[in-house]
Short mmCIF file of the C-alpha atoms (twelve columns), coordinates in Angstrom:
data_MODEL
# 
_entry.id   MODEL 
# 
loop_
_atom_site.group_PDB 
_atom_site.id 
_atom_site.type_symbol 
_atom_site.label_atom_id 
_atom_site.label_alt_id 
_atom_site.label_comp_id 
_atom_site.label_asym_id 
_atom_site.label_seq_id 
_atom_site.Cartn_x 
_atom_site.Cartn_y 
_atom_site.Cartn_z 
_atom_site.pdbx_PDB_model_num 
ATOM 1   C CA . UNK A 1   -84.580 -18.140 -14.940 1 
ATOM 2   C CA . UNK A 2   -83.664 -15.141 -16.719 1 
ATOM 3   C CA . UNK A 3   -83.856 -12.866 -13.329 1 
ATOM 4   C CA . UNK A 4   -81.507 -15.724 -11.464 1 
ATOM 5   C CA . UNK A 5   -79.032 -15.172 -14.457 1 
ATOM 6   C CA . UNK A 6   -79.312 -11.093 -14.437 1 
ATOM 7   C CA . UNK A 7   -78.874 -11.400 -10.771 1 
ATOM 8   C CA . UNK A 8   -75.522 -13.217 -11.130 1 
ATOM 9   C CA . UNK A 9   -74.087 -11.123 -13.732 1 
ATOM 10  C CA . UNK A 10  -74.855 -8.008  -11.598 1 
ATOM 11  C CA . UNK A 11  -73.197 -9.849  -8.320  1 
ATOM 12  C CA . UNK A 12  -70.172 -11.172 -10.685 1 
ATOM 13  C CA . UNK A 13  -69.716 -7.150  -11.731 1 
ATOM 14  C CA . UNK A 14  -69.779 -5.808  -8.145  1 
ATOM 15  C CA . UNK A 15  -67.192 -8.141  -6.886  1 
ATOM 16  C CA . UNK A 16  -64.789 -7.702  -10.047 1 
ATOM 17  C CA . UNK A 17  -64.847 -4.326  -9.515  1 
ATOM 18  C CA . UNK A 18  -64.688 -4.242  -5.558  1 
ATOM 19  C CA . UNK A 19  -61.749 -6.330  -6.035  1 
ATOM 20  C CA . UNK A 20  -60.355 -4.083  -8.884  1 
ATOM 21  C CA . UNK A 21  -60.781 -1.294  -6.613  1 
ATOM 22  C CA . UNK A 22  -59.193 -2.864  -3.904  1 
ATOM 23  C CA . UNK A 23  -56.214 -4.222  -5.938  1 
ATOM 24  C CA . UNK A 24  -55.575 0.199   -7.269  1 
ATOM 25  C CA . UNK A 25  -56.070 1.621   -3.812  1 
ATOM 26  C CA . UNK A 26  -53.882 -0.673  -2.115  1 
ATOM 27  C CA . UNK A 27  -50.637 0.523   -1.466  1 
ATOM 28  C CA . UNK A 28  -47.596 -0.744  -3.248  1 
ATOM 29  C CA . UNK A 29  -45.036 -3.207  -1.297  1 
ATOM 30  C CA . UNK A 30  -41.867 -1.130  0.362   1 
ATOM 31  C CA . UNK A 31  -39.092 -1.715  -2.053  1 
ATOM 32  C CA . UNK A 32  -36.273 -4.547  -0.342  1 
ATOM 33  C CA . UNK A 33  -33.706 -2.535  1.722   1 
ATOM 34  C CA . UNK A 34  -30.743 -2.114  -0.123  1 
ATOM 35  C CA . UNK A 35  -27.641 -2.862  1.680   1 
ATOM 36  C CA . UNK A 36  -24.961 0.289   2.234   1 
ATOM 37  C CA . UNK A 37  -21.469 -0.207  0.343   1 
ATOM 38  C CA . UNK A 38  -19.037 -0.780  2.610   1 
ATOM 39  C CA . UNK A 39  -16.720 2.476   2.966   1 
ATOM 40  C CA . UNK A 40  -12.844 2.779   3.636   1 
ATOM 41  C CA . UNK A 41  -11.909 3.410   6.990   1 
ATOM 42  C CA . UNK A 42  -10.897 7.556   6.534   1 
ATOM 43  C CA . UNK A 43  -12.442 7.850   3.446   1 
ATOM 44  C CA . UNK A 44  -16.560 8.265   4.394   1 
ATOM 45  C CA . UNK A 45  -17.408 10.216  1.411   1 
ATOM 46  C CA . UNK A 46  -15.860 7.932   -1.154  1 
ATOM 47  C CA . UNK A 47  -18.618 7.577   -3.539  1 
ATOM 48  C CA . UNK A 48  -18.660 11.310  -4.253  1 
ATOM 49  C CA . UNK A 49  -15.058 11.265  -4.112  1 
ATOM 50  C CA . UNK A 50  -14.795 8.478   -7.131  1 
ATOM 51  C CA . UNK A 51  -17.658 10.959  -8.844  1 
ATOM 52  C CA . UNK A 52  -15.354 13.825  -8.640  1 
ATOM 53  C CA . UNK A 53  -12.469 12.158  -9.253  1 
ATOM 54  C CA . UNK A 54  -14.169 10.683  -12.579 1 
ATOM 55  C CA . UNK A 55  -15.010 14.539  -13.250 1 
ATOM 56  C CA . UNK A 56  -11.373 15.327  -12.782 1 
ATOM 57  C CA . UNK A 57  -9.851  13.001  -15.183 1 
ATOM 58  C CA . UNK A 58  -12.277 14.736  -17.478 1 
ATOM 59  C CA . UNK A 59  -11.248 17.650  -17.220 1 
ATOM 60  C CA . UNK A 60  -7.411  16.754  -17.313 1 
ATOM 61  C CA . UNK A 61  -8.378  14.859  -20.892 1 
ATOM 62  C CA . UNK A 62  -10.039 17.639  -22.426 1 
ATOM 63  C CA . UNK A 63  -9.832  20.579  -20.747 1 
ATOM 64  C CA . UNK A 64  -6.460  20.988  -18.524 1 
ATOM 65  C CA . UNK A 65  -4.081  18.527  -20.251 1 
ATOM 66  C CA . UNK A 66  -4.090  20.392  -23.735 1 
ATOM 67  C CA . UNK A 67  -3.813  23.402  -22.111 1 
ATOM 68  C CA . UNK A 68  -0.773  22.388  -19.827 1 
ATOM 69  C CA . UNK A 69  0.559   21.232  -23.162 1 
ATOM 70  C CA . UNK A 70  0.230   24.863  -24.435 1 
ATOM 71  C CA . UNK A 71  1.807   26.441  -21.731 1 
ATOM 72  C CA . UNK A 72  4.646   23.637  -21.736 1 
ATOM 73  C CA . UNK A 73  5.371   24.711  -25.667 1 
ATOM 74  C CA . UNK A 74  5.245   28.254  -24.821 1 
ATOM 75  C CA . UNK A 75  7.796   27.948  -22.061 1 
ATOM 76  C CA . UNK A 76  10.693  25.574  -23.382 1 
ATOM 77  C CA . UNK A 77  13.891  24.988  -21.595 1 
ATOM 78  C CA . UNK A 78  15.242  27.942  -19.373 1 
ATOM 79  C CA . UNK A 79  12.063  29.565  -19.796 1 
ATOM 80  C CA . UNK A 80  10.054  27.220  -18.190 1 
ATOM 81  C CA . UNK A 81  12.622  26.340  -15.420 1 
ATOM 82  C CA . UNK A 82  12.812  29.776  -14.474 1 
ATOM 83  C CA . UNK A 83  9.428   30.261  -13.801 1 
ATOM 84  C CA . UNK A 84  9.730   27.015  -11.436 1 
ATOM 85  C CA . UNK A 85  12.528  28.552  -9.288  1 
ATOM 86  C CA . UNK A 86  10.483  31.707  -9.407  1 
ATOM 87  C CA . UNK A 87  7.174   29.900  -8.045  1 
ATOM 88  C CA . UNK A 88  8.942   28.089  -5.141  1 
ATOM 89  C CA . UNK A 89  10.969  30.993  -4.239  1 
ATOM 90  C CA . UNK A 90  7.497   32.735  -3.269  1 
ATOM 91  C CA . UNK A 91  6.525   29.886  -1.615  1 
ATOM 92  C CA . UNK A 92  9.247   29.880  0.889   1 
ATOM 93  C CA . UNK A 93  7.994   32.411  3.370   1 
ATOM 94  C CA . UNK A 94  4.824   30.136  3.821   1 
ATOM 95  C CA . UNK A 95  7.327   26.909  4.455   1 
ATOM 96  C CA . UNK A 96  9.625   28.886  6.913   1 
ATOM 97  C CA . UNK A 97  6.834   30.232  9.212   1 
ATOM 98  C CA . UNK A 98  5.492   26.358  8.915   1 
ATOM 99  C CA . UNK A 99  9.357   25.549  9.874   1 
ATOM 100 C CA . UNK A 100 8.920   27.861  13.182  1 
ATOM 101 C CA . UNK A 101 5.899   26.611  14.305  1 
ATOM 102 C CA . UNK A 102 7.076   23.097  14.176  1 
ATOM 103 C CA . UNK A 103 10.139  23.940  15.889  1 
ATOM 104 C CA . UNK A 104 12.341  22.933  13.383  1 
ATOM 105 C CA . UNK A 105 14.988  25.771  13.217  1 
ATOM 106 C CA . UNK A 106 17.617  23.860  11.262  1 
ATOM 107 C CA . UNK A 107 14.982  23.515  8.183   1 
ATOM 108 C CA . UNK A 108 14.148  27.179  9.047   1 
ATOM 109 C CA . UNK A 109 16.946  28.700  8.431   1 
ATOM 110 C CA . UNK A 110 17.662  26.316  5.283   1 
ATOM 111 C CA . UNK A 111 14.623  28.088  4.076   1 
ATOM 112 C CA . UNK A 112 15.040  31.682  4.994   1 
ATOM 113 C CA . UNK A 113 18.837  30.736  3.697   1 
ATOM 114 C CA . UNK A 114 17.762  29.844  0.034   1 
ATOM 115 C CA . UNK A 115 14.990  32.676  -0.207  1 
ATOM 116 C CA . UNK A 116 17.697  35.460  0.322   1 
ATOM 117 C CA . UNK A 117 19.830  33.823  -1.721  1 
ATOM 118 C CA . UNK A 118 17.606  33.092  -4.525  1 
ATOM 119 C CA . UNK A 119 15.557  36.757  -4.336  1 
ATOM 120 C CA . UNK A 120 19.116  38.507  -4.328  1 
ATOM 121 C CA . UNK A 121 21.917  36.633  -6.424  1 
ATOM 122 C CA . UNK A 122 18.889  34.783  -8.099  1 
ATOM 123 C CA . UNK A 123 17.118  37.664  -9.673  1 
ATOM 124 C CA . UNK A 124 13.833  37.310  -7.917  1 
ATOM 125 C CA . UNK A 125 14.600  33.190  -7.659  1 
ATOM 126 C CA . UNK A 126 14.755  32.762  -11.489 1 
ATOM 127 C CA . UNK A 127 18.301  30.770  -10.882 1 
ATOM 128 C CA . UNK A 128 17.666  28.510  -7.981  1 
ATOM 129 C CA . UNK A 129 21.469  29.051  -6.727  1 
ATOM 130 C CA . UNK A 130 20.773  28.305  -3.273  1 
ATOM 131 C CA . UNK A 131 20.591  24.344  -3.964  1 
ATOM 132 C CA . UNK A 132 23.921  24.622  -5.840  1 
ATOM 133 C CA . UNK A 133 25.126  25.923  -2.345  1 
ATOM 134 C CA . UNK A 134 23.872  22.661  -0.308  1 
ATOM 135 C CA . UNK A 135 20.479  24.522  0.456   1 
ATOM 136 C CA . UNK A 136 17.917  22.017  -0.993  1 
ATOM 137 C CA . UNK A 137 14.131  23.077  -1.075  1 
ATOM 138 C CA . UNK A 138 11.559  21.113  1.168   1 
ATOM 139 C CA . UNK A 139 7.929   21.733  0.997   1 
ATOM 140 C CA . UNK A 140 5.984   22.296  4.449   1 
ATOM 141 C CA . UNK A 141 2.261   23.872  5.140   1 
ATOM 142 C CA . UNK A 142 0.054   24.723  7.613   1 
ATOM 143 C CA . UNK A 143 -1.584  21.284  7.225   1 
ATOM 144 C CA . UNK A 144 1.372   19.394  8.092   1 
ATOM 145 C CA . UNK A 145 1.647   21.381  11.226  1 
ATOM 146 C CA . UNK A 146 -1.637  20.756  12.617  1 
ATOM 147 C CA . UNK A 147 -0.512  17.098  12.015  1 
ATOM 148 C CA . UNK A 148 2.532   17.565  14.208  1 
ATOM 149 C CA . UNK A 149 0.486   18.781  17.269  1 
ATOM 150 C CA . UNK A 150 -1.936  15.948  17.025  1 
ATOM 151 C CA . UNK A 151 -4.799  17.402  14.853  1 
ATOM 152 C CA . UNK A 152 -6.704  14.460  13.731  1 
ATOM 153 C CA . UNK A 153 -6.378  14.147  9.296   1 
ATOM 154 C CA . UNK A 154 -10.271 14.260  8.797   1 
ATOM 155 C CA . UNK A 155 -12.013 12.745  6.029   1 
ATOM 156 C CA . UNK A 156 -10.405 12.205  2.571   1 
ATOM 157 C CA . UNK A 157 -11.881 14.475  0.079   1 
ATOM 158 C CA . UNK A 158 -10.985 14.656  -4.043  1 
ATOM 159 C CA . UNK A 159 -11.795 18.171  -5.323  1 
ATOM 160 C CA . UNK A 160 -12.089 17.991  -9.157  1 
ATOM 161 C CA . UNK A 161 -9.068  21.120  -10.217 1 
ATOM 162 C CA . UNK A 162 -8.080  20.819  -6.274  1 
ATOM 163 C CA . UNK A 163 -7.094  16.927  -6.103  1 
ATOM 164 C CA . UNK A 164 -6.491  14.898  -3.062  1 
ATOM 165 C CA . UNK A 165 -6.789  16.638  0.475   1 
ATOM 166 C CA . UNK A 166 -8.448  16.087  4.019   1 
ATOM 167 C CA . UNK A 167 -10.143 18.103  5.708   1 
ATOM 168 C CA . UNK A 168 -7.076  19.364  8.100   1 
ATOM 169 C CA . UNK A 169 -4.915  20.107  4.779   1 
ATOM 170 C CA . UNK A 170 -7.972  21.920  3.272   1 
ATOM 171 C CA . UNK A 171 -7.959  24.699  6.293   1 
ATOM 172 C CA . UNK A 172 -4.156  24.054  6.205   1 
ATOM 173 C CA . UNK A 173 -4.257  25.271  2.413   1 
ATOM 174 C CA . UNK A 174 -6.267  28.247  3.704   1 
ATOM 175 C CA . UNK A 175 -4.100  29.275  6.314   1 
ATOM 176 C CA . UNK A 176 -1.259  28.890  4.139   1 
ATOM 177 C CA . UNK A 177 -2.969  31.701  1.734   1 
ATOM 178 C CA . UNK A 178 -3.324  33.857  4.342   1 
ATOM 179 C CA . UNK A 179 0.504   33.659  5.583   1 
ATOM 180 C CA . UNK A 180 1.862   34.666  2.213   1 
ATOM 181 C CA . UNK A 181 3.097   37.841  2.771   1 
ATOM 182 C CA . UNK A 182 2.187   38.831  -0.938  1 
ATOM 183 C CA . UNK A 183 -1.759  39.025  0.119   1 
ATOM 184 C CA . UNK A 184 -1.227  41.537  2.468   1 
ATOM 185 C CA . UNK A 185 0.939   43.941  -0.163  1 
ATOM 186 C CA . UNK A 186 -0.762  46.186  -1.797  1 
ATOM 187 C CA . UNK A 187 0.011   46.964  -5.447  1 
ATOM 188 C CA . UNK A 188 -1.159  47.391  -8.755  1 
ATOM 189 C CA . UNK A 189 -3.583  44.909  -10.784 1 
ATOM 190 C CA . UNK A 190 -2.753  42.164  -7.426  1 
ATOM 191 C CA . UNK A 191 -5.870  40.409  -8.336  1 
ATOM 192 C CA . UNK A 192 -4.557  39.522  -11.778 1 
ATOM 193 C CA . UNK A 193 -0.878  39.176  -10.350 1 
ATOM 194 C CA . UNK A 194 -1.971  37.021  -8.249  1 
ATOM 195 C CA . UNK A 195 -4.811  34.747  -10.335 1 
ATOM 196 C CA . UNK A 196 -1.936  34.629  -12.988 1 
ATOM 197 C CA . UNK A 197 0.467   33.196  -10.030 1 
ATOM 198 C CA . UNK A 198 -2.518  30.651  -9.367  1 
ATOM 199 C CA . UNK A 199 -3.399  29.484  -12.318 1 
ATOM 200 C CA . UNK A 200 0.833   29.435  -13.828 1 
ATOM 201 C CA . UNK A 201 1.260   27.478  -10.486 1 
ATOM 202 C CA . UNK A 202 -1.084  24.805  -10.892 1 
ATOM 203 C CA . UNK A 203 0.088   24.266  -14.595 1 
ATOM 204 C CA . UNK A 204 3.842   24.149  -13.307 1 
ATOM 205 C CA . UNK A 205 2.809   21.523  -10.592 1 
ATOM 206 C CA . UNK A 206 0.924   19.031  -12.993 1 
ATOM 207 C CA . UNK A 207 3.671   19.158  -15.932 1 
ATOM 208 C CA . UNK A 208 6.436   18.670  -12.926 1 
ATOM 209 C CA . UNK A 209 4.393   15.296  -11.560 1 
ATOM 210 C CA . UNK A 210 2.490   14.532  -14.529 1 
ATOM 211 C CA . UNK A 211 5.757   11.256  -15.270 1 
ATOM 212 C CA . UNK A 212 5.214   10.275  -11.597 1 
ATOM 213 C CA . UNK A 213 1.839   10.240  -11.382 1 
ATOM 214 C CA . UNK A 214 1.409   8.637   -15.084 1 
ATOM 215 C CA . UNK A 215 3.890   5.714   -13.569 1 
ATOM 216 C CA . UNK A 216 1.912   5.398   -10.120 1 
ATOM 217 C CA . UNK A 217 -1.120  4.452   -11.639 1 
ATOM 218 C CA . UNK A 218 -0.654  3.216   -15.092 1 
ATOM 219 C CA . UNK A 219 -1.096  -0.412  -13.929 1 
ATOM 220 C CA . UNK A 220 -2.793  0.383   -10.781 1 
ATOM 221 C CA . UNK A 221 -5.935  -2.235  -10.521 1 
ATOM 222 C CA . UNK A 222 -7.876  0.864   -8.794  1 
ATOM 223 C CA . UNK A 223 -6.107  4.145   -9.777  1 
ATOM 224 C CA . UNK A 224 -8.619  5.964   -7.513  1 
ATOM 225 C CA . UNK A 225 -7.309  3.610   -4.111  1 
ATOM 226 C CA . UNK A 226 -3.994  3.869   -4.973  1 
ATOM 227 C CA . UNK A 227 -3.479  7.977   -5.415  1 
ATOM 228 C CA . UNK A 228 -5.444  8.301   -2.157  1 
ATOM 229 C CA . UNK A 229 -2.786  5.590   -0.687  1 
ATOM 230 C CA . UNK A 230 -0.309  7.543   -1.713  1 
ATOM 231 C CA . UNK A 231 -1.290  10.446  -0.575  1 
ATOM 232 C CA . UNK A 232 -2.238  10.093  2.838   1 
ATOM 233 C CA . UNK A 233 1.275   7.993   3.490   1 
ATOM 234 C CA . UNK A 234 3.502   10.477  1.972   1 
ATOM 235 C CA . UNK A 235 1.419   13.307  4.104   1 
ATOM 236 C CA . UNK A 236 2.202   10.877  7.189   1 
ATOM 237 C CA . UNK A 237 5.930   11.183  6.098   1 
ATOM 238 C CA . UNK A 238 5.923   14.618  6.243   1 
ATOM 239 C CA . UNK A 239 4.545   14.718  9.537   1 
ATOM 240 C CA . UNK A 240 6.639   12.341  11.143  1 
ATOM 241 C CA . UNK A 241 9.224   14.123  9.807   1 
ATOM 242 C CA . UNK A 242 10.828  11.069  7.510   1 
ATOM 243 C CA . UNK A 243 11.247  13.447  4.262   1 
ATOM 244 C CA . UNK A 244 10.339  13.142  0.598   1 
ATOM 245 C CA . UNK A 245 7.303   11.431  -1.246  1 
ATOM 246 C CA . UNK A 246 7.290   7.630   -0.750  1 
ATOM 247 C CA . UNK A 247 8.447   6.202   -3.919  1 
ATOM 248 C CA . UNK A 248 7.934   2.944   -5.353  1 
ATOM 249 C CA . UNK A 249 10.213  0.337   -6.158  1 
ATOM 250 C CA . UNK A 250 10.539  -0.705  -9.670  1 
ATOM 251 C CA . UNK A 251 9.838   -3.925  -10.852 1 
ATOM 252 C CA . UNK A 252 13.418  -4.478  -11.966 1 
ATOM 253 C CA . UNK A 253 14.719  -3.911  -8.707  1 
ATOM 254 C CA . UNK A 254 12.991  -6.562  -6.732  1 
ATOM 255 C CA . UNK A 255 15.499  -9.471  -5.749  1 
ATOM 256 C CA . UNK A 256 14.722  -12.417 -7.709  1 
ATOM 257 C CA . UNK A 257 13.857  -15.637 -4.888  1 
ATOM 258 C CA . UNK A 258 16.218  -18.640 -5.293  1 
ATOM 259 C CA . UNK A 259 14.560  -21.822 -5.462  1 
ATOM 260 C CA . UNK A 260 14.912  -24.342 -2.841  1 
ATOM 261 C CA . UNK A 261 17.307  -27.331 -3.670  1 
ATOM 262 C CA . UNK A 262 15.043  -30.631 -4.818  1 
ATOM 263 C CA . UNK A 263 14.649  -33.595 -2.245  1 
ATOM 264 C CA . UNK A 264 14.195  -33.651 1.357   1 
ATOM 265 C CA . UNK A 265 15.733  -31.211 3.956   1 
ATOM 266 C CA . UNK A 266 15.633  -31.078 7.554   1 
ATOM 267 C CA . UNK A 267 13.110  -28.323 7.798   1 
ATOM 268 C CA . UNK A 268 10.418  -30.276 6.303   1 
ATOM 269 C CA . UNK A 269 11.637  -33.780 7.993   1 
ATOM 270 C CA . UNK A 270 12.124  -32.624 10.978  1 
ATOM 271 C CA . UNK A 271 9.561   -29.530 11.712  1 
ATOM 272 C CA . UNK A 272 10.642  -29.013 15.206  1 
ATOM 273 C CA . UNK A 273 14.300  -29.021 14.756  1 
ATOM 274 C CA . UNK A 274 16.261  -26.639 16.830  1 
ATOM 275 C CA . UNK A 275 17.907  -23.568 14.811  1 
ATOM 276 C CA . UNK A 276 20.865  -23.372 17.271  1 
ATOM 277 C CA . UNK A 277 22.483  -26.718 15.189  1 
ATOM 278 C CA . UNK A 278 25.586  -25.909 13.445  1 
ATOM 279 C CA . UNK A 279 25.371  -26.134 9.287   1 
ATOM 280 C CA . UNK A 280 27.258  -28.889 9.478   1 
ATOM 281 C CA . UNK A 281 25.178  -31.144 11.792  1 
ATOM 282 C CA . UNK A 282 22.078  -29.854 9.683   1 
ATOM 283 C CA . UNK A 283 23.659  -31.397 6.691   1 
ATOM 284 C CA . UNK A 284 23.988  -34.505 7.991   1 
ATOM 285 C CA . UNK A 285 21.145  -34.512 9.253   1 
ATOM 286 C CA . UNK A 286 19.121  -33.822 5.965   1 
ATOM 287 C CA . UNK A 287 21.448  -36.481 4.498   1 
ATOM 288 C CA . UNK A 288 20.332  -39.307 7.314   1 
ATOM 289 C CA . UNK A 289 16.536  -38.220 7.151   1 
ATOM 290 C CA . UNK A 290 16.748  -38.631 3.115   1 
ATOM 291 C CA . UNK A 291 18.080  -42.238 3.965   1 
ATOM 292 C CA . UNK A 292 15.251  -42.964 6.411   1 
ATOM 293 C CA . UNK A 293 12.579  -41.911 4.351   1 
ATOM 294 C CA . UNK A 294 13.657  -44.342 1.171   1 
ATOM 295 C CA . UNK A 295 13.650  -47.120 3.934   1 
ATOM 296 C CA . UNK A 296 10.096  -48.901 3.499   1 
ATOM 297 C CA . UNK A 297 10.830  -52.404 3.239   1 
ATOM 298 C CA . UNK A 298 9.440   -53.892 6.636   1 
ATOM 299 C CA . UNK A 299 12.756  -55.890 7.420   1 
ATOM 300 C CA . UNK A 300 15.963  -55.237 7.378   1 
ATOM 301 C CA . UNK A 301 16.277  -52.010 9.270   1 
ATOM 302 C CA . UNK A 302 19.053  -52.922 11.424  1 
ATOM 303 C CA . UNK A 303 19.223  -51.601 15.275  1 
ATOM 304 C CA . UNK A 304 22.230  -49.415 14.848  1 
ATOM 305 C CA . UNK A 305 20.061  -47.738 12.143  1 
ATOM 306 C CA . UNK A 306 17.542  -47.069 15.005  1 
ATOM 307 C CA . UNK A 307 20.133  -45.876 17.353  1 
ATOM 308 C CA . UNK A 308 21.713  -43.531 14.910  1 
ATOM 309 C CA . UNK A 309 17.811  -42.320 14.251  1 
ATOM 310 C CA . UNK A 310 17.234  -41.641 17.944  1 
ATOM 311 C CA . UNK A 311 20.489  -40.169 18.531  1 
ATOM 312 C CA . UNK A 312 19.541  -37.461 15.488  1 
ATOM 313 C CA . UNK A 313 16.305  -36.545 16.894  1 
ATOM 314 C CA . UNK A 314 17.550  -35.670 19.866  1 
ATOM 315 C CA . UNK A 315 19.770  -33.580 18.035  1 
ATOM 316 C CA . UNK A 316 17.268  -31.537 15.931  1 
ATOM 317 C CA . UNK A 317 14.769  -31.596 18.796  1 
ATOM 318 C CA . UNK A 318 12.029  -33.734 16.368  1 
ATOM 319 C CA . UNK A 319 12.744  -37.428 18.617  1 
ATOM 320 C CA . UNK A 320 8.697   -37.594 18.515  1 
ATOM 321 C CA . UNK A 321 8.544   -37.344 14.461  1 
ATOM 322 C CA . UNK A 322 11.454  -39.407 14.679  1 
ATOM 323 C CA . UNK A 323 9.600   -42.365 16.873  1 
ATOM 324 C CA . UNK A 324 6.874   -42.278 15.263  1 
ATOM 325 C CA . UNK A 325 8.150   -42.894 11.892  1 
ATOM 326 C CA . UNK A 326 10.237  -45.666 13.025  1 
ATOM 327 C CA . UNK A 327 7.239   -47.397 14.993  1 
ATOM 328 C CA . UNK A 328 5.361   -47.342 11.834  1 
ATOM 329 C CA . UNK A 329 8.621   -48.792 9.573   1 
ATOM 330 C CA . UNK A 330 10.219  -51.132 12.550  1 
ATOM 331 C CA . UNK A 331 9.137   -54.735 11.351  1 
ATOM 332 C CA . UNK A 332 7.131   -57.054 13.289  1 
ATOM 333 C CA . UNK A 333 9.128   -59.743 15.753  1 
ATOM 334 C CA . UNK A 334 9.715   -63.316 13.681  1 
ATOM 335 C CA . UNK A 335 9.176   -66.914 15.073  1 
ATOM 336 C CA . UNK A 336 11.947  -68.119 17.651  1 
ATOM 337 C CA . UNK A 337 14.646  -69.711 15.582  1 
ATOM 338 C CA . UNK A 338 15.273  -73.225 16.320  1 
ATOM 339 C CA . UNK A 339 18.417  -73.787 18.606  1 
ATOM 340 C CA . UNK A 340 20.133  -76.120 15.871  1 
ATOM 341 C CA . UNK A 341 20.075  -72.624 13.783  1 
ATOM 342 C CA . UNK A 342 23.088  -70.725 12.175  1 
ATOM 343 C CA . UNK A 343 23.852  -67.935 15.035  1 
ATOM 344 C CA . UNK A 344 22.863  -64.064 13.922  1 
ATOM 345 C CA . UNK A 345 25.135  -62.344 11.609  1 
ATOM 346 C CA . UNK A 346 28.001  -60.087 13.835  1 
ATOM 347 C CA . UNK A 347 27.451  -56.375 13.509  1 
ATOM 348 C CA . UNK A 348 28.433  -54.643 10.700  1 
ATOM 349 C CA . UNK A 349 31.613  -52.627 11.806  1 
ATOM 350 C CA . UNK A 350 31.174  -49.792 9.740   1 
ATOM 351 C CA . UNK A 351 27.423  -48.966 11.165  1 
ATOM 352 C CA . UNK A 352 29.108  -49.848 14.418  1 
ATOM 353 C CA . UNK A 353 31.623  -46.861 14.018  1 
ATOM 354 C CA . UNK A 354 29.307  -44.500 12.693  1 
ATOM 355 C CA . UNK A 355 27.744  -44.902 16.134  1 
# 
C-alpha cells in the first residue's frame, strides 16, 4: 500500500516537472502585428518629422525665442532695419544668378538693379532705396530652379534650427551657399564674418515672420499639417511663377451667406426645371407650385387648375413631378348624376382667362 502510494507521488513529480519544463522552454507567442500609420502622400518620414518638429518648438521656447528677443532689444528701430536691408542686399547675387537660369531677365535685372543701387547710394544696402525707386525685392534659390526644369520636390523633411524643406530645396540651399560670391573672397576673420552673417540672419528671419507664423497656426487643429501645407504651396507659387507667400483670408473678410426666403420655390418643387426661364416666369411659377401644394382636399380641384398645372410643367421642364402629384391629388370619378339633376356649374371666367 505504502509502495503504490510512493510510486504515485514519484510519477505525480515527474510529470509536474516535465510539464514545468516544457511550459519554460517553450517559446513565447510572436507579438500581434502592429499595423503601419498611414503616412501623407510627400511626407514619408513624418513621424520623425513631428519628433523634430516637437524638438524645434523647444528650442524656439527656451532656447532661440529669448535670444531673438535679445537681439530684437539690442537693435531697435533704424538699427534693426538696417541690418535687414543689409542682409538681403547680400542675398541678391544668389537671387539674380537664380533669375538667369530661369530665364527670367526682367526679374534679373530688377535684381542686379536694386543691388547697385542699394551697395552704392545705400551704403552697403543699409537704406533699401532701390524699392523707393519701383525696384521691389523678390526672393529666388537654387531650389526653386530645379523646380522650374521639372526636378521632382522629394520628401518633406523638418530640420529642428533648419525648419521646413525637401529634399530638392535642401541641395538647392547648398548650391545657393556656394553661389554667394562672398565664399569665394578671401579676407580677414571670414569664418567669423560669415558665422556672424548666419547666425544675425536666422534671428532677422524669425523676428520678421514670427506675427505670420504666430497667426497661421494659432488656431490650427494640427499646427504641424498646416506649416508643411503652407509651405510646399507657397514653394509651388514660386515655381509656377504666381509671386508672394499664399496668404490667408481673415475671418472677417469672408462674405456672410444670405438665407434663403421661407416657403416653397421652384428649385425644390420643381427639381428639373430648366434655368433658361426668365425671372419672371420663375416667379410665377414658385407662386402656382405654392398653390398646388396647399391643395389636398380630394375634390374640388377644378380642370382648368389641371390645365394651368400641365401647361407650367412644361414650362420648367418638371411635367413628370408635375403628373405625378396631380395623379395622386386628382379625386376619384362620382356616381352618374341622375338626368332630372341641376346641370354643372359654368366655368369660372376668371380661371378661364388665366388660361
Amino acid at each position: 500500500m505504502r509502495r503504490n502510494a510512493l510510486v504515485a507521488l514519484v510519477g505525480a513529480v515527474v510529470v509536474c516537472g516535465a510539464s514545468a519544463a516544457n511550459a519554460q522552454s517553450a517559446p513565447p507567442a510572436p507579438p500581434a502585428p502592429v499595423a503601419a500609420a498611414p503616412h501623407t502622400p510627400g511626407d514619408p518620414w513624418e513621424h520623425l518629422n513631428r519628433i523634430n518638429y516637437a524638438i524645434e518648438n523647444a528650442l524656439d521656447k527656451h532656447v532661440i525665442g529669448p535670444i531673438a528677443r535679445i537681439y530684437t532689444a539690442l537693435t531697435p528701430g533704424p538699427i534693426g532695419r538696417g541690418i535687414h536691408n543689409a542682409l538681403v542686399n547680400l542675398s541678391e547675387p544668389s537671387v539674380f544668378f537664380n533669375d538667369m537660369l530661369q530665364l527670367r531677365f526682367k526679374r534679373a535685372g530688377i535684381t542686379a538693379g536694386r543691388f547697385v543701387t542699394n551697395t552704392t547710394i545705400g551704403v552697403l544696402g543699409l537704406v533699401d532705396v532701390a524699392n523707393k525707386m519701383g525696384l521691389p525685392h523678390h526672393d529666388n534659390e537654387f531650389g526653386v530652379t530645379l523646380g522650374r526644369y521639372g526636378v521632382y520636390a522629394g520628401p518633406y523633411i523638418f530640420l529642428p534650427v533648419g525648419g521646413p524643406t525637401t529634399v530638392r530645396d535642401l541641395v538647392g540651399t547648398g548650391v545657393d551657399l556656394l553661389m554667394d560670391p562672398f565664399h569665394w573672397l578671401r579676407f580677414a576673420s571670414q569664418v567669423e564674418i560669415n558665422g556672424t552673417r548666419l547666425v544675425t540672419g536666422g534671428l532677422d528671419f524669425r523676428n520678421s515672420n514670427e506675427g505670420q507664423l504666430n497667426t497661421l497656426l494659432a488656431d490650427a487643429t494640427d499646427p504641424y499639417a498646416t506649416l508643411r501645407s503652407v509651405y510646399l504651396q507657397n514653394k509651388q507659387s514660386q515655381i509656377d511663377g504666381e509671386g508672394a507667400p499664399l496668404d490667408l483670408p481673415a475671418v472677417d473678410d469672408v462674405p456672410a451667406v444670405t438665407p434663403a426666403p421661407p416657403g416653397p420655390t421652384a428649385a425644390n418643387m420643381f427639381p428639373n426645371a430648366s434655368s433658361e426661364a426668365q425671372p419672371d416666369a420663375v416667379q410665377q411659377a414658385a407662386d402656382d407650385a405654392a398653390a398646388l401644394k396647399l391643395i389636398v382636399q380630394p375634390e374640388g380641384l377644378a380642370s382648368a387648375d389641371m390645365d394651368r398645372a400641365a401647361e407650367l410643367g412644361r414650362t420648367l421642364g418638371g411635367l413628370r413631378d408635375v403628373e405625378k402629384s396631380l395623379a395622386v391629388q386628382a379625386p376619384q370619378p362620382g356616381p352618374v348624376q341622375d338626368a332630372d339633376a341641376a346641370p354643372a356649374a359654368a366655368p369660372d371666367p376668371v380661371l378661364a382667362s388665366a388660361n
